[in-house]
C-alpha positions in Angstrom: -6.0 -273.6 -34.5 -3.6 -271.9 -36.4 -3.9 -271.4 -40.6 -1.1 -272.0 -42.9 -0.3 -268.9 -45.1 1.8 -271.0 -47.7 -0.7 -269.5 -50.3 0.2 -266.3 -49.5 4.1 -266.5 -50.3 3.0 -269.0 -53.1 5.3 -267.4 -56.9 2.4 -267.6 -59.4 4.9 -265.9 -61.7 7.0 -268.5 -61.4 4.6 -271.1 -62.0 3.2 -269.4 -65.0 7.0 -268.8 -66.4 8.1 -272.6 -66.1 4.5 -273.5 -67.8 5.3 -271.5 -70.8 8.4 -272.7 -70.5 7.5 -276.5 -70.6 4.5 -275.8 -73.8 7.5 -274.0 -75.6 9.7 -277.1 -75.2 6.9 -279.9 -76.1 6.0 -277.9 -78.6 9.6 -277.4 -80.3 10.0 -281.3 -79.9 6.8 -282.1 -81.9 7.7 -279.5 -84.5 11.6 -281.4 -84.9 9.9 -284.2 -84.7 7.4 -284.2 -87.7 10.1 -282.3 -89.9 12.8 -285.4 -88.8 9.9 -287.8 -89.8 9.4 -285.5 -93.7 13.0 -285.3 -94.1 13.2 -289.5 -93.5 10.1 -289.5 -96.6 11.3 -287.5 -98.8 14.5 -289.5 -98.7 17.4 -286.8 -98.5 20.7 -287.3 -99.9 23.5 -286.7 -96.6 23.1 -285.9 -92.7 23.6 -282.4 -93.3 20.7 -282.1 -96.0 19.0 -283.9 -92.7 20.3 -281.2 -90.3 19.0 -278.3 -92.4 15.8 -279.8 -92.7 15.4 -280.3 -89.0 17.0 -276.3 -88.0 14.3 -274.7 -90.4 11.3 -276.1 -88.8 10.8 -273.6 -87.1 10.0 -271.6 -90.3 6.5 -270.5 -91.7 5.6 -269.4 -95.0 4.3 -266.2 -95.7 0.4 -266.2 -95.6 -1.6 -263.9 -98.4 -2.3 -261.3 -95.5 1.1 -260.9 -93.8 2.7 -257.5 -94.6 6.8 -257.1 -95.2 8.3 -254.2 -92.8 10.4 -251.7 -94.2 10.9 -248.8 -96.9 10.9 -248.9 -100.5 12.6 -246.3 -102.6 10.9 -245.2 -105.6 13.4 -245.3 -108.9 13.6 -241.9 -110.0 14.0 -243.1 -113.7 11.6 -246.2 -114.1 12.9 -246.0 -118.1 16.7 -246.4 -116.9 15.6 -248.9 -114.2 14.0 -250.8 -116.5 16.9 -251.1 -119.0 19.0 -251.9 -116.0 16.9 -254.5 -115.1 17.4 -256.1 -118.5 21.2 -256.2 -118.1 21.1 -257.8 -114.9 18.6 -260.6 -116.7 21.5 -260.7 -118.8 24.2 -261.2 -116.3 22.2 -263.2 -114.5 21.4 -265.7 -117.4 25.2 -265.9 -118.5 26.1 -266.6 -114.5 23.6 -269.4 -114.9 25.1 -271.2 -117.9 28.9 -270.9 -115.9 29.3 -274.3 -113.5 29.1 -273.5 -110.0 31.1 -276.1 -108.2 29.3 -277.4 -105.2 31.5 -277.1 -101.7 29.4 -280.5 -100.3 26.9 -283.3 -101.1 24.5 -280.8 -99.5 24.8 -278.2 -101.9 25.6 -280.5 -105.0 22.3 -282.1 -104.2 20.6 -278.6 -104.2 22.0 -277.6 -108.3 21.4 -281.7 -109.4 17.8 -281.6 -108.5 18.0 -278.2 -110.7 19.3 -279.9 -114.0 17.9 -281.6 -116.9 19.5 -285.4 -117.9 21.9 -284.2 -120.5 22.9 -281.4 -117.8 23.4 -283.3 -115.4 25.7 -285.4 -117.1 27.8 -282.1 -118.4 27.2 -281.2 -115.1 29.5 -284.1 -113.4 31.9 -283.9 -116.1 32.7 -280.0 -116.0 33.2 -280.4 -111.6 35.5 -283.6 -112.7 36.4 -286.4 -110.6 39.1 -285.3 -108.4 36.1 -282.7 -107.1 33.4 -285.4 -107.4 35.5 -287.7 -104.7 36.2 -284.8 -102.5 32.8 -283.8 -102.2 31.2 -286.7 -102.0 34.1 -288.4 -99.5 32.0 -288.6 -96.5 29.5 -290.7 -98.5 27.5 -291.1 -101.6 23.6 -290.2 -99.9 21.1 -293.2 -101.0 20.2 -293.5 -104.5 22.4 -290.7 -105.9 25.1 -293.7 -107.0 22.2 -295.3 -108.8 21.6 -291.4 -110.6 24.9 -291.0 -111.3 25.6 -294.3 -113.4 22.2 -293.4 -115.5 23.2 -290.1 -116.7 27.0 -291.6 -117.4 25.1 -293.3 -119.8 25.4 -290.1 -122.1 29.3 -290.8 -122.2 30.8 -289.9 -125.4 34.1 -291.9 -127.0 36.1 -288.9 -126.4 35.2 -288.9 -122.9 35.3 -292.6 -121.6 38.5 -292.1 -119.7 37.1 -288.7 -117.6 33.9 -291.2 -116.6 36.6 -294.1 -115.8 38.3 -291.7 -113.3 34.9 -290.3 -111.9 34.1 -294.2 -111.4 36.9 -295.0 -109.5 36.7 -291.5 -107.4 33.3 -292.8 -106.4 34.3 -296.2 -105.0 37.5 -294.8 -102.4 34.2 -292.3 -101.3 33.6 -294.3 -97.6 30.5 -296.4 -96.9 31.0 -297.1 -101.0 30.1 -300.6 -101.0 26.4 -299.7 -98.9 25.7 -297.7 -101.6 26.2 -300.7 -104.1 24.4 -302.9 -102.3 21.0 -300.2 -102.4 21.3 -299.2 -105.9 17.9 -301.2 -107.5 18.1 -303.3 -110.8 17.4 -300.9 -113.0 20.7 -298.8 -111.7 22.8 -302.3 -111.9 21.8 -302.7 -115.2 22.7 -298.9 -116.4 26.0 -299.8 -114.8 26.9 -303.1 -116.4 26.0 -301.2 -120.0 28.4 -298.4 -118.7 31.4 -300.7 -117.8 31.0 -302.3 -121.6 31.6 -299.4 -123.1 33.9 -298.6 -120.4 36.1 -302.1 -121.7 37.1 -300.2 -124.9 39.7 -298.6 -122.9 42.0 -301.9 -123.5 45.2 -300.1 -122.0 43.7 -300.1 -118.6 42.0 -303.2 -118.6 43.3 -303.9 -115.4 41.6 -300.7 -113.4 38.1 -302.0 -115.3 38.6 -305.4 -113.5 39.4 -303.9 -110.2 36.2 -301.5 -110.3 33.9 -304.2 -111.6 34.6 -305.8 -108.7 34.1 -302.7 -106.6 30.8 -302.0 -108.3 29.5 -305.8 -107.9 29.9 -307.0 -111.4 31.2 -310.3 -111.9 32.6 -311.3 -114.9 
């Protein structure tokens, strides 16, 4: 009777290598997974917001015992470090108070969620609506249309026609009119007060009709 030395030639390696292999994988699935499922909760603005979400999950937070590698350099002068680092504070603060135009929804999202109401609204004023429309042309992200006609609000006299243009920037954004339809009825009432005092600009009467329209008012 003859045996069968199979086992002999049998690649444990192997079989070890494709089982890590396959607990790496379910395990990177899970992880995407549960952040896909936080980003969907926590309601993020655009697909790219989304995307960043998703590619970090891989990332841990430091715990209390976890130690930083690398070499420190001891200032020579702490006295002229320390004025140095109060210049820098300086800089720093007057760098804040300068508006940084966003480059996409993702990163406008990331300085609006920053600012105060009254900021935010000098905030969309100062990037101005030919900006607005170019960074949000891919698509206003749920709920930020409803934000945006809140803190237009603010609008001073002097200012109605810069708000009139950011309006009508916003509606040729795509997917406009889905955006409408989710704003909630608190937002549609900010938004009918915001097209009265809109009205007083009688010489373009005609572009307030149009975008009432656009923005689901009937009058």
């Amino acid at each position: 009777m003859s045996v069968s030395h199979d086992d002999d030639h049998f690649d444990f390696n192997k079989l070890e290598r494709e089982l890590k292999a396959a607990v790496t994988a379910d395990e990177k699935y899970n992880r995407e997974n549960d952040a896909k499922l936080r980003a969907v909760h926590q309601k993020v603005a655009s697909y790219d917001e989304f995307k960043e979400i998703v590619k970090a999950s891989h990332l841990k937070p430091l715990e209390k015992g976890d130690k930083i590698e690398g070499k420190f350099a001891q200032p020579w002068n702490m006295h002229a470090d320390k004025k140095k680092h109060v210049t820098d504070s300086k800089d720093s603060e007057t760098n804040e108070e300068k508006t940084r135009v966003p480059q996409n929804s993702l990163e406008f999202v990331r300085e609006w969620r920053k600012l105060s109401l009254d900021k935010k609204y000098h905030f969309l004023i100062e990037i101005g609506p030919e900006k607005l429309e170019n960074i949000f042309k891919p698509e206003i992200g749920f709920g930020l249309l409803g934000d945006f006609l809140l803190v237009l609000l603010e609008v001073s006299q002097e200012e109605l026609h810069i708000v009139l243009n950011i309006l009508e920037g916003f509606s040729r954004t795509n997917r406009f009119s889905l955006s409408v339809q989710f704003m909630s009825s608190k937002e549609k009432e900010a938004c009918e007060k915001l097209f009265k005092r809109i009205e007083d600009l009688n010489e373009w009467s005609d572009r307030i009709t149009s975008l009432r329209s656009l923005y689901g008012l009937i009058k």
